[in-house]
SESEDO-670782 format. One record per residue: residue in one letter; x, y, z of N, C-alpha, C in turn. Coordinates in pm, 1 decimal. Atoms other than C-alpha are relative to their C-alpha. Layout:
# residues N
<r><rest>A</rest><n_east>X</n_east><n_north>Y</n_north><n_up>Z</n_up><ca_east>X</ca_east><ca_north>Y</ca_north><ca_up>Z</ca_up><c_east>X</c_east><c_north>Y</c_north><c_up>Z</c_up></r>
...
END
This chain:
# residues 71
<r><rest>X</rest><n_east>-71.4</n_east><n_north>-82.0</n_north><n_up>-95.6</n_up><ca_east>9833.0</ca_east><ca_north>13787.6</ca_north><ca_up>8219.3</ca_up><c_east>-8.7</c_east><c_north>-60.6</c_north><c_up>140.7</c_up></r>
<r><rest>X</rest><n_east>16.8</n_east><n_north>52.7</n_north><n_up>-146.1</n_up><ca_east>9713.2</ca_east><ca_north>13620.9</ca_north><ca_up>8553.8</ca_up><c_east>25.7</c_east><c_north>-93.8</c_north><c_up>-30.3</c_up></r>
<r><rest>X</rest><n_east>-84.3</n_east><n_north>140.3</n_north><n_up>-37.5</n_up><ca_east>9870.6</ca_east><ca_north>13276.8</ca_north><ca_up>8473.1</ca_up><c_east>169.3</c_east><c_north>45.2</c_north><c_up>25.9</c_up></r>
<r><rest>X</rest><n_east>-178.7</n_east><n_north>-52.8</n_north><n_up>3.9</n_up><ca_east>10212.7</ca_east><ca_north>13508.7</ca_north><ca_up>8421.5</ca_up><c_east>-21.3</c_east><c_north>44.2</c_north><c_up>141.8</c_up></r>
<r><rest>X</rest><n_east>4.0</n_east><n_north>13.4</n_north><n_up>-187.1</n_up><ca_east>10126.1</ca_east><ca_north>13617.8</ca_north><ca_up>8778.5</ca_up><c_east>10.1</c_east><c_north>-120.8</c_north><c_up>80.8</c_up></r>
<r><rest>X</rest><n_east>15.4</n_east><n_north>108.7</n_north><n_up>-73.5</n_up><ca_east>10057.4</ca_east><ca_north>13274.9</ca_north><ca_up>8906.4</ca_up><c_east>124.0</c_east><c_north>-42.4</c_north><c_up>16.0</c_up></r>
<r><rest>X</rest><n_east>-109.9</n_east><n_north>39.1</n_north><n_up>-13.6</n_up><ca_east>10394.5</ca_east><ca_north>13179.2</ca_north><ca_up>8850.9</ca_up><c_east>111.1</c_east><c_north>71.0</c_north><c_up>73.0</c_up></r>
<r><rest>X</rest><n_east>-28.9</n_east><n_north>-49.5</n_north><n_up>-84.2</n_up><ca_east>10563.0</ca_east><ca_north>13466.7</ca_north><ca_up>9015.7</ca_up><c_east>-53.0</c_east><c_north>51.9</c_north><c_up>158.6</c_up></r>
<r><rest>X</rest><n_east>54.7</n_east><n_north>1.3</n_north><n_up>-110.3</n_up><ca_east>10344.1</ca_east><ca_north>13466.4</ca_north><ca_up>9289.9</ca_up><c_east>37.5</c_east><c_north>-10.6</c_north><c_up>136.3</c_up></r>
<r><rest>X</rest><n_east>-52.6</n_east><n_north>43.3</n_north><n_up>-147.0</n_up><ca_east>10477.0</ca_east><ca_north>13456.5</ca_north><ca_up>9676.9</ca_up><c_east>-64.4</c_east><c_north>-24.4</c_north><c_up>94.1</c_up></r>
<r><rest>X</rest><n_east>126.5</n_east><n_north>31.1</n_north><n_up>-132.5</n_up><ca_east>10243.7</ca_east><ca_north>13324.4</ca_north><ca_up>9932.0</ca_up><c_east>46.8</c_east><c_north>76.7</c_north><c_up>110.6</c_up></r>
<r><rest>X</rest><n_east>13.3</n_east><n_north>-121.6</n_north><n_up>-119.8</n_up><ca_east>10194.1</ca_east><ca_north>13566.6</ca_north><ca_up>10237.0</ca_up><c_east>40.8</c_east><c_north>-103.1</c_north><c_up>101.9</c_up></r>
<r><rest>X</rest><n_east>24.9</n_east><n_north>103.1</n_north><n_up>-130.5</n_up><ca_east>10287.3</ca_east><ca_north>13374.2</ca_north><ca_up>10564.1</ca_up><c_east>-127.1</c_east><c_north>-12.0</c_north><c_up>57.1</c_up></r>
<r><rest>X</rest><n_east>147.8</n_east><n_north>35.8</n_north><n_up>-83.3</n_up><ca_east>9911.1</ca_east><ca_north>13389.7</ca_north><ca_up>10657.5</ca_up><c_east>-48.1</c_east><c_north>-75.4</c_north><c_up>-152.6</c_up></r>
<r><rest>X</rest><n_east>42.8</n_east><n_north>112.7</n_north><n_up>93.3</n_up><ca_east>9821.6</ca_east><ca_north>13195.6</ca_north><ca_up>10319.8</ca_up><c_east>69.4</c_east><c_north>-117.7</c_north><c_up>-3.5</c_up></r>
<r><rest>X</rest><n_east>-53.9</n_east><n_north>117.9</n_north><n_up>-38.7</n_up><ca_east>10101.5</ca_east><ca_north>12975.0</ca_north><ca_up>10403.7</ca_up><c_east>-27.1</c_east><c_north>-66.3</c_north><c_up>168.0</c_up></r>
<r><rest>X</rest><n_east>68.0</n_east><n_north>20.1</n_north><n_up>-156.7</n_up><ca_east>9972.1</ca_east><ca_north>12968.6</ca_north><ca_up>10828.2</ca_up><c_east>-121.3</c_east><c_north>-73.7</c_north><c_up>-69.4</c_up></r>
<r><rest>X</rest><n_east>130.7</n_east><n_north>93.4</n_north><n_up>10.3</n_up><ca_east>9608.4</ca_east><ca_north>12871.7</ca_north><ca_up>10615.4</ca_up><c_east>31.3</c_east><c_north>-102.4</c_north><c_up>-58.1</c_up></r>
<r><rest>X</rest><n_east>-22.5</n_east><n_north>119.8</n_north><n_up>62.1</n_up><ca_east>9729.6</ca_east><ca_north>12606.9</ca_north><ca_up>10408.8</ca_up><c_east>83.7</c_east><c_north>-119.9</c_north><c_up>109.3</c_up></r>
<r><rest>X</rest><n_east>-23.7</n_east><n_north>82.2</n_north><n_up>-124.3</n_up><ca_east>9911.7</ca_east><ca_north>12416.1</ca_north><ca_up>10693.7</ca_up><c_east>-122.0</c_east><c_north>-30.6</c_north><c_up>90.5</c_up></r>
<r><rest>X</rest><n_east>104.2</n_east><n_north>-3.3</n_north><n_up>-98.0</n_up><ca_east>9612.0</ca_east><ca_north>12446.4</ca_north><ca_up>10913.8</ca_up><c_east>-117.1</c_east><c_north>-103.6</c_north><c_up>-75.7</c_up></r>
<r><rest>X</rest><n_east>105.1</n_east><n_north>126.9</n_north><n_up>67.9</n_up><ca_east>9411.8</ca_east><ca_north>12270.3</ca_north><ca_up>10658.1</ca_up><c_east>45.5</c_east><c_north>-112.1</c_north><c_up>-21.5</c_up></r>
<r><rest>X</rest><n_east>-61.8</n_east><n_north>156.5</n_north><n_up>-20.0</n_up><ca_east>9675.5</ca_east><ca_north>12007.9</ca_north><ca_up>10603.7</ca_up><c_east>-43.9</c_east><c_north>-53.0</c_north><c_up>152.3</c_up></r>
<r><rest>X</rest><n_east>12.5</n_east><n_north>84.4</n_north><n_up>-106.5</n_up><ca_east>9659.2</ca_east><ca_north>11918.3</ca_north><ca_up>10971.6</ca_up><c_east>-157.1</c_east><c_north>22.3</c_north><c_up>7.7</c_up></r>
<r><rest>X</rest><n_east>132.9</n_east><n_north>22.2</n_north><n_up>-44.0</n_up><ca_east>9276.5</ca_east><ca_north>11973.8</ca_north><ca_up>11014.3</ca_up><c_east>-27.4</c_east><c_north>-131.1</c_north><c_up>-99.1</c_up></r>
<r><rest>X</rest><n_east>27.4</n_east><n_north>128.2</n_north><n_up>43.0</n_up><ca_east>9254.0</ca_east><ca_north>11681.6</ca_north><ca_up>10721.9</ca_up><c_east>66.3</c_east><c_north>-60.8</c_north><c_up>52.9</c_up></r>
<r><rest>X</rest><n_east>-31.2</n_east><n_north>119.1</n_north><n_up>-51.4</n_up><ca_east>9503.4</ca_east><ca_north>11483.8</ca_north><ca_up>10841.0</ca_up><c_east>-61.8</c_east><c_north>-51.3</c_north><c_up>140.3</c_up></r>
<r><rest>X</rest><n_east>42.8</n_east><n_north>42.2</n_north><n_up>-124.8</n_up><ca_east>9362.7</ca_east><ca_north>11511.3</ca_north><ca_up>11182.2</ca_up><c_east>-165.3</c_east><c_north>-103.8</c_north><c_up>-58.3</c_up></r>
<r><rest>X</rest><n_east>116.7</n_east><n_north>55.1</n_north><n_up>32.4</n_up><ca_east>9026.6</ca_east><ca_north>11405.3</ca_north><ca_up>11044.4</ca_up><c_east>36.5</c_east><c_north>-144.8</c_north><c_up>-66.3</c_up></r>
<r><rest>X</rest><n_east>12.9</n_east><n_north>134.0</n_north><n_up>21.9</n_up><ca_east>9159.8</ca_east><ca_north>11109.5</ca_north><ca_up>10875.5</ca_up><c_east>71.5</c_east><c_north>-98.9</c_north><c_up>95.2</c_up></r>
<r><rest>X</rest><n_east>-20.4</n_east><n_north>45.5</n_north><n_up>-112.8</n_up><ca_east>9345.4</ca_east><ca_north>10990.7</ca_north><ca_up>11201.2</ca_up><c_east>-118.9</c_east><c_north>-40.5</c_north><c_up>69.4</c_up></r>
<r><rest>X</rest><n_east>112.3</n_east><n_north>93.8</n_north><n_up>-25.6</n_up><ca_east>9009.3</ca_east><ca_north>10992.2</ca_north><ca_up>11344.2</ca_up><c_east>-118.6</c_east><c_north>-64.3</c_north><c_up>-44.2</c_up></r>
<r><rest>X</rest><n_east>133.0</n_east><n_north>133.5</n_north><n_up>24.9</n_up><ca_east>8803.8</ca_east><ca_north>10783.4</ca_north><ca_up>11096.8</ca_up><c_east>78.0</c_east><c_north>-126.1</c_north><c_up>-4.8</c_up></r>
<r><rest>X</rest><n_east>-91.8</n_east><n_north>114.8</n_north><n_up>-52.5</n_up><ca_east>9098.6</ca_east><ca_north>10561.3</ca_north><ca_up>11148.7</ca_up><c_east>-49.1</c_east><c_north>-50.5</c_north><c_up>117.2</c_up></r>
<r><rest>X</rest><n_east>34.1</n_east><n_north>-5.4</n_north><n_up>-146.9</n_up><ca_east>9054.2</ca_east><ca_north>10548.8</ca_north><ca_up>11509.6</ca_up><c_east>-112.7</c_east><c_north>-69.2</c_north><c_up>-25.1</c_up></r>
<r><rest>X</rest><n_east>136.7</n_east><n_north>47.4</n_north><n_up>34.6</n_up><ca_east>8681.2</ca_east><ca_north>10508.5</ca_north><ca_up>11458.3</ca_up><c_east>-12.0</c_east><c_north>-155.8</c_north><c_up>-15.8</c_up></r>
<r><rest>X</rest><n_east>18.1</n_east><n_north>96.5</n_north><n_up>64.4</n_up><ca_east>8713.0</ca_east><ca_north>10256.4</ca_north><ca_up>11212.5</ca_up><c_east>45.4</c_east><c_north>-165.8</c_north><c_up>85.7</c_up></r>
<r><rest>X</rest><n_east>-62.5</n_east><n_north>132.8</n_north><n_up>-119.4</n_up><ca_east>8930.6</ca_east><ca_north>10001.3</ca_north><ca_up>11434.1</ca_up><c_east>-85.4</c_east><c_north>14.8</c_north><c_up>119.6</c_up></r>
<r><rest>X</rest><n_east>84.4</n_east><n_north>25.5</n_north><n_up>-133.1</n_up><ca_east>8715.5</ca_east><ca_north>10058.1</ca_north><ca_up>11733.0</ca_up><c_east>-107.8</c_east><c_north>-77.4</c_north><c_up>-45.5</c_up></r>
<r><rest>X</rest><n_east>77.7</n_east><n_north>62.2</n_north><n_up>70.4</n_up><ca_east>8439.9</ca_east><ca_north>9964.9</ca_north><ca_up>11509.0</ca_up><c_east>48.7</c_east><c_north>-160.9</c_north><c_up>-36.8</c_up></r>
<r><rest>X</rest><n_east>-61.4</n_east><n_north>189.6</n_north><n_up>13.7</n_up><ca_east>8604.2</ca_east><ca_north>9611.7</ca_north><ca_up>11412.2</ca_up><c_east>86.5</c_east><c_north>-27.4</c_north><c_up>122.8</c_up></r>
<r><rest>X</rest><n_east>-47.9</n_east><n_north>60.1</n_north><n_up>-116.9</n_up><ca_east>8748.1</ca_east><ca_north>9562.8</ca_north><ca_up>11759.9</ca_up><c_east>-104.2</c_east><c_north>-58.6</c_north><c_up>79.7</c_up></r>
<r><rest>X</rest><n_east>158.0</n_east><n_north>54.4</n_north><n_up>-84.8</n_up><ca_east>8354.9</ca_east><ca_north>9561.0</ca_north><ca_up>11875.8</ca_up><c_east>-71.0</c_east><c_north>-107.5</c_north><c_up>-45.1</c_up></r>
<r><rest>X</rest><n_east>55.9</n_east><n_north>111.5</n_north><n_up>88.7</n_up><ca_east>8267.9</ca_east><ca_north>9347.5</ca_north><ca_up>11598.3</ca_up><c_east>62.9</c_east><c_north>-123.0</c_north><c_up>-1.9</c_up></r>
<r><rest>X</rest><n_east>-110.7</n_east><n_north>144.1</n_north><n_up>-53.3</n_up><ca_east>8547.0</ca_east><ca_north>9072.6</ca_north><ca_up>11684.2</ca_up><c_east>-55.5</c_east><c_north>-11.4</c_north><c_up>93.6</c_up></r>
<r><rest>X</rest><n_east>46.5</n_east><n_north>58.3</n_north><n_up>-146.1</n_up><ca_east>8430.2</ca_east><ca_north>9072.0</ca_north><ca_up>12024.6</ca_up><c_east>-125.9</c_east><c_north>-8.2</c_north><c_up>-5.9</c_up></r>
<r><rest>X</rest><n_east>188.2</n_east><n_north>69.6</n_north><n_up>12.7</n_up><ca_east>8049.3</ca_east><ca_north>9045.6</ca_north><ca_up>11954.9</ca_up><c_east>17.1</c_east><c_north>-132.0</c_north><c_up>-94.1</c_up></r>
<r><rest>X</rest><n_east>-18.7</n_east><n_north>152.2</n_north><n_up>36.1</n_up><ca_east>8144.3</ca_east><ca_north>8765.5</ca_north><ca_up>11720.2</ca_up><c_east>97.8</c_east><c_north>-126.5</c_north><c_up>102.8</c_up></r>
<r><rest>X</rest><n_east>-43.3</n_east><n_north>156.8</n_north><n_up>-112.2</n_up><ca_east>8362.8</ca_east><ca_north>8564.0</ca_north><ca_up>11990.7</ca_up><c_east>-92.2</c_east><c_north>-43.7</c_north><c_up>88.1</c_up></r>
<r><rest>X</rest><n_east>98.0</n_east><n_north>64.3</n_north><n_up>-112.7</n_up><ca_east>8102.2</ca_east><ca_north>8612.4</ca_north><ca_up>12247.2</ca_up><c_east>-92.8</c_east><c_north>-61.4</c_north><c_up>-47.2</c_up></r>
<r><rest>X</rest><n_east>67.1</n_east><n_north>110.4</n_north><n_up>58.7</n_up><ca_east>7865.7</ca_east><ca_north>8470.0</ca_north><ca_up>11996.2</ca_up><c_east>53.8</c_east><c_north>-153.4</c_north><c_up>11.4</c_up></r>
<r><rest>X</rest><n_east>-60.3</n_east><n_north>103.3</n_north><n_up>1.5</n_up><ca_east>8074.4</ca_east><ca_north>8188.5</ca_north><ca_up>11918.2</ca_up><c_east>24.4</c_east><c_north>-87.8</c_north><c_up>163.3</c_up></r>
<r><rest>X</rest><n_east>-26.8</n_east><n_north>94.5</n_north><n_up>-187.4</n_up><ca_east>8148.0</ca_east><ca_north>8099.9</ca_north><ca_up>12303.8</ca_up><c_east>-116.6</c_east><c_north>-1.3</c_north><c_up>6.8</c_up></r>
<r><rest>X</rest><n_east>138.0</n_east><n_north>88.4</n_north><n_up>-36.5</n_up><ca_east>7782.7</ca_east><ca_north>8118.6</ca_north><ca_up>12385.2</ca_up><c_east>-7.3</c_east><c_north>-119.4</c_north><c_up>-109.1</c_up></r>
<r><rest>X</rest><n_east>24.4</n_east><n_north>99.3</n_north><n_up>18.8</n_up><ca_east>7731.2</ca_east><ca_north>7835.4</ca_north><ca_up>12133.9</ca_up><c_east>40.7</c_east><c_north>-118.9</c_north><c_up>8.2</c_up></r>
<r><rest>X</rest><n_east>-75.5</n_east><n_north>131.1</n_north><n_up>-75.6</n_up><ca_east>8017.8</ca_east><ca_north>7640.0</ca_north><ca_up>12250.0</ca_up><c_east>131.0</c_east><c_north>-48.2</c_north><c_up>-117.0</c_up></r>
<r><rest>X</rest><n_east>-67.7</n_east><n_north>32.6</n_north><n_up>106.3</n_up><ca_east>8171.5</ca_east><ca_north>7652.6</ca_north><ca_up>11924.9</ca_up><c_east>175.3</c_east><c_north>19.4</c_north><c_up>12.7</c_up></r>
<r><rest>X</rest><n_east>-115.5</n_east><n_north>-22.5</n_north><n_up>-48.0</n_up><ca_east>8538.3</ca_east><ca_north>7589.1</ca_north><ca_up>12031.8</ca_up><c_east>114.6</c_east><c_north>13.3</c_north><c_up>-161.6</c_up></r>
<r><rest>X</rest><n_east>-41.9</n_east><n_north>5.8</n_north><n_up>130.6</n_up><ca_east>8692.7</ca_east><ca_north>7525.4</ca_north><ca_up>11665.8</ca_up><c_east>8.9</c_east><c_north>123.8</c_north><c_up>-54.1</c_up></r>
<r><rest>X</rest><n_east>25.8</n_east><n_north>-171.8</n_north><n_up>82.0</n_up><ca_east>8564.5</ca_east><ca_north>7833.6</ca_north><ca_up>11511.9</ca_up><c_east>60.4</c_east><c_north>112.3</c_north><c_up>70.3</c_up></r>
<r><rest>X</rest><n_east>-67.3</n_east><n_north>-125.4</n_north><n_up>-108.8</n_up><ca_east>8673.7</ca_east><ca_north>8057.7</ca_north><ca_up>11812.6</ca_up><c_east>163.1</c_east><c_north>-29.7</c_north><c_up>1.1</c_up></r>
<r><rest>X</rest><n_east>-111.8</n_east><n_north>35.7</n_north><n_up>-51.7</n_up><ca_east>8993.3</ca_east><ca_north>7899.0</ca_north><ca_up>11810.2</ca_up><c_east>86.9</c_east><c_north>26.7</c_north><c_up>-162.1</c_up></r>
<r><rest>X</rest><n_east>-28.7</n_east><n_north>-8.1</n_north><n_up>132.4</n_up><ca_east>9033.7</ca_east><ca_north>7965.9</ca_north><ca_up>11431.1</ca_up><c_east>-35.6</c_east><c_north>155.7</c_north><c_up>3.2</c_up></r>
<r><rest>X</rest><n_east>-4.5</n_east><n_north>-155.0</n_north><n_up>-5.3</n_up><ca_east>8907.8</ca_east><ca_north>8326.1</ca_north><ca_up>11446.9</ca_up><c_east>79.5</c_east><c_north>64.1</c_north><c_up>63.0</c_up></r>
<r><rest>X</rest><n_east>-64.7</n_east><n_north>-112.1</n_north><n_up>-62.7</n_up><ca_east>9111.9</ca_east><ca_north>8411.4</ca_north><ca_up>11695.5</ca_up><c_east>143.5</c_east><c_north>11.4</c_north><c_up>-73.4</c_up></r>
<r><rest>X</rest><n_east>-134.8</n_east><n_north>-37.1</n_north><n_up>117.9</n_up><ca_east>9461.1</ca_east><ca_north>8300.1</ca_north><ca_up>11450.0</ca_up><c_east>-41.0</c_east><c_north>59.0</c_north><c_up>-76.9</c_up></r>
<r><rest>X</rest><n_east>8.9</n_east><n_north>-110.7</n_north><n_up>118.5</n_up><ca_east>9304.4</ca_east><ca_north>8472.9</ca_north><ca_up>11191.0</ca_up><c_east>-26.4</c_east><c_north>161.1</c_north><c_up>18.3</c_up></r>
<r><rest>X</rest><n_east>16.3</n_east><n_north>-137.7</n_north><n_up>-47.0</n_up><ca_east>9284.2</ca_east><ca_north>8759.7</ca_north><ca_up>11387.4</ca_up><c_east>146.0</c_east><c_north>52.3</c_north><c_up>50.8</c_up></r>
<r><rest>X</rest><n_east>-134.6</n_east><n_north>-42.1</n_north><n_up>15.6</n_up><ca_east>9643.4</ca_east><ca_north>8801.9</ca_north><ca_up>11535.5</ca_up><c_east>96.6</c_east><c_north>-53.0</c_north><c_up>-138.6</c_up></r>
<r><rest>X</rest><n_east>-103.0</n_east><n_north>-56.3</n_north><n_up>135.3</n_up><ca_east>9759.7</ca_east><ca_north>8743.3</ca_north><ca_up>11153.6</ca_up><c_east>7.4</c_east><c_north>144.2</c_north><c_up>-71.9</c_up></r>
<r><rest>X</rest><n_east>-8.5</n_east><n_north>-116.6</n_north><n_up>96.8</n_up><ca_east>9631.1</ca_east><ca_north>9071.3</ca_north><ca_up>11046.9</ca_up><c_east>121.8</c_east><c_north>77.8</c_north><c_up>86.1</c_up></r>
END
């Protein structure tokens, strides 16, 4: 009997207001482990160049950095 309900069922506009609200609260949340995530490898490119320049290593820096504007 309650699956024959499930199918005629009409969502309330406040069960359809909560279900939107949770779409955007996840999507918002995965926007910012996005975010995050690239800040995180933007810091880690630049702690590896400044490595690389302190040792003088011009080759390698000069190769990381094309392999970096390919992604």
């Amino acid at each position: 009997m309650e699956t024959i309900k499930s199918f005629f069922h009409v969502k309330t506009p406040k069960e359809i207001m909560q279900e939107n609200k949770r779409a955007i609260r996840r999507a918002r949340r995965e926007l910012e482990r996005e975010r995050n995530r690239l800040n995180n490898e933007k810091t880690r490119n630049e702690n590896e160049i400044r490595k690389l320049a302190a040792k003088g290593e011009q080759v390698f820096l000069s190769l990381f950095h094309f392999h970096q504007i390919l992604k």
